[in-house]
C-alpha positions in Angstrom: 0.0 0.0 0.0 1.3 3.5 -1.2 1.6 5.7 1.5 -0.3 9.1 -0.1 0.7 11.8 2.6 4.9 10.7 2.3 4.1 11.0 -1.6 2.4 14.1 -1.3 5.1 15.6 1.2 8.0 13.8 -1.2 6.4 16.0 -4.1 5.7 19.5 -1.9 10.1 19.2 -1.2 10.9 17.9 -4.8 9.7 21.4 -5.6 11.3 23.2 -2.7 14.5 21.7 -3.6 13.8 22.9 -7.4 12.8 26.1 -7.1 15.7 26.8 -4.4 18.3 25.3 -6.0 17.0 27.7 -9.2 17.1 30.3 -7.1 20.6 30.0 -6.1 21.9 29.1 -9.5 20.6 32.8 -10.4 22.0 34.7 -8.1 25.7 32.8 -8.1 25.6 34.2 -11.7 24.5 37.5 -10.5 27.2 37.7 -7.8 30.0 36.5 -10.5 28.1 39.7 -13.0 28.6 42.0 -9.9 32.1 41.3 -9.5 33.3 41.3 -12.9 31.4 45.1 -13.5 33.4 46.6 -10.1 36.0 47.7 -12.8 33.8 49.6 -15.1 31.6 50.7 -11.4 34.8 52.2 -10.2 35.8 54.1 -14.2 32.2 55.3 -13.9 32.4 56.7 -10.3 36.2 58.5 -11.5 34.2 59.7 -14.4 31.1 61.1 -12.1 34.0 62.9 -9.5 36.3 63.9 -12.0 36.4 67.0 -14.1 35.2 65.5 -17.1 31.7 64.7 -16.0 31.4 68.8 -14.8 32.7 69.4 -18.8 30.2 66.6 -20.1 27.5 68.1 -17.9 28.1 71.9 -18.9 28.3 71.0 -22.9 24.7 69.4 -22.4 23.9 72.7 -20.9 24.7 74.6 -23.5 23.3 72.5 -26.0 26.5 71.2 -27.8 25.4 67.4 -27.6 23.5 65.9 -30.4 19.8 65.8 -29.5 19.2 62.3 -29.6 22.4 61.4 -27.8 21.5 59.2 -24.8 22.3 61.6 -21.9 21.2 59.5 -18.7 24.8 59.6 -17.3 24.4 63.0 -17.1 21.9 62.6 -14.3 23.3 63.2 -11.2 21.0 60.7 -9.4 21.5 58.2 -11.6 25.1 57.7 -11.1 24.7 59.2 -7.2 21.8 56.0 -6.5 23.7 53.1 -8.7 27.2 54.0 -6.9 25.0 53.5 -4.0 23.3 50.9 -4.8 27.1 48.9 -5.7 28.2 49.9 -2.1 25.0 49.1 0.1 25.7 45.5 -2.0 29.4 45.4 -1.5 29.1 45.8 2.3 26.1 43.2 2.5 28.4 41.1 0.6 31.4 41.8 3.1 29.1 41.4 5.7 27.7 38.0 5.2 30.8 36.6 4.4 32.1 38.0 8.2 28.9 36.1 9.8 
């Protein structure tokens, strides 16, 4: 005789163990995506404190940039919340690995 509640509960896990173990294999490839961008995060964040975001910024200003250039860099918030964003991450990262 087939026991139906140890099949039942056998299934219910199966798809635990699925949907975790999906879950995991997304975000290991995330992690390894967030570490291999740190360079181009960091040539971004010289950009955004150096002088040649200010020269970007005043040319837009003054309306020597091509219309239908994509400008979003130009944002301050943009840059100010994903630089953020890549250090509230980086010390959750440091974090939990000191846990």
């Amino acid at each position: 005789m087939k026991d139906q509640r140890a099949i039942e509960r056998i299934k219910e896990m199966e798809e635990i163990l699925d949907r975790a173990s999906a879950v995991f294999a997304e975000l290991e490839k995330n992690l390894s995506d967030l570490q291999s961008i740190q360079p181009d995060i960091q040539k971004l964040e010289a950009y955004y404190t150096g002088k040649d975001w200010k020269a970007d910024f005043r040319l837009d200003e003054q309306g020597k940039l091509p219309k239908d250039l994509k400008r979003g860099v130009l944002s301050e918030d943009a840059i100010y919340d994903l630089l953020e964003k890549n250090r509230e991450m980086q010390d959750l990262l440091k974090n939990d690995g000191e846990s």
